[in-house]
C-alpha positions as CSV (number, residue, x, y, z in Angstrom):
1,X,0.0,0.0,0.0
2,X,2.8,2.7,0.8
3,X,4.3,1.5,-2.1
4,X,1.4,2.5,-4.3
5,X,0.9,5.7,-2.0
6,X,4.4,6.6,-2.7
7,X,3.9,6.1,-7.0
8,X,0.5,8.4,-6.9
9,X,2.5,11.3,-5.4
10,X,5.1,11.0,-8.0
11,X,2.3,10.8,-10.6
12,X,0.9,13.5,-8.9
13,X,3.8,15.6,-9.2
14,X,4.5,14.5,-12.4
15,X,0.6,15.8,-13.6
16,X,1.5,18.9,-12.0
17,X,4.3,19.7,-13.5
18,X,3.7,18.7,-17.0
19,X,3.5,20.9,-19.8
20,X,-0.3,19.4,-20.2
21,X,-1.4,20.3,-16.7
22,X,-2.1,23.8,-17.7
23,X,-4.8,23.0,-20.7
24,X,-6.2,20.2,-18.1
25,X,-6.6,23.2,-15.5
26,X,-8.7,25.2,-18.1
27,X,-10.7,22.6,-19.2
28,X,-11.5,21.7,-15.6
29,X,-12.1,25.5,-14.8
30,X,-14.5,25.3,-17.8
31,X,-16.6,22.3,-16.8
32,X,-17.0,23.7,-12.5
33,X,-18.4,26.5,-14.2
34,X,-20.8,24.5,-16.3
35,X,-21.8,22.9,-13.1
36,X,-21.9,25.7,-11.4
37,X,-24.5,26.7,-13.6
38,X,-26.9,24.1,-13.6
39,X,-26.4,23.8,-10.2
40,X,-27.4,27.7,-9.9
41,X,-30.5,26.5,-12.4
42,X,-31.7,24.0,-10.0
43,X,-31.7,25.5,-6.8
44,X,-34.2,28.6,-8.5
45,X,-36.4,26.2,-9.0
């Protein structure tokens, strides 16, 4: 188990510092927001 504890944090890291992670960010900024929304949408109901 710490063994596999110990490879997600350097996968982590990895993701984070990847050239990738930035585009991941927006797109995942993008989506919250759509769910934001139509979160938003159904609670005025």
């Amino acid at each position: 188990m710490s063994r596999r504890s110990r490879g997600w944090r350097f996968w982590l890291r990895a993701l984070l510092t990847g050239p990738r992670f930035e585009r991941a960010l927006e797109r995942n900024a993008r989506a919250a927001r759509k769910l934001d929304r139509a979160v938003r949408e159904v609670l005025e109901r």
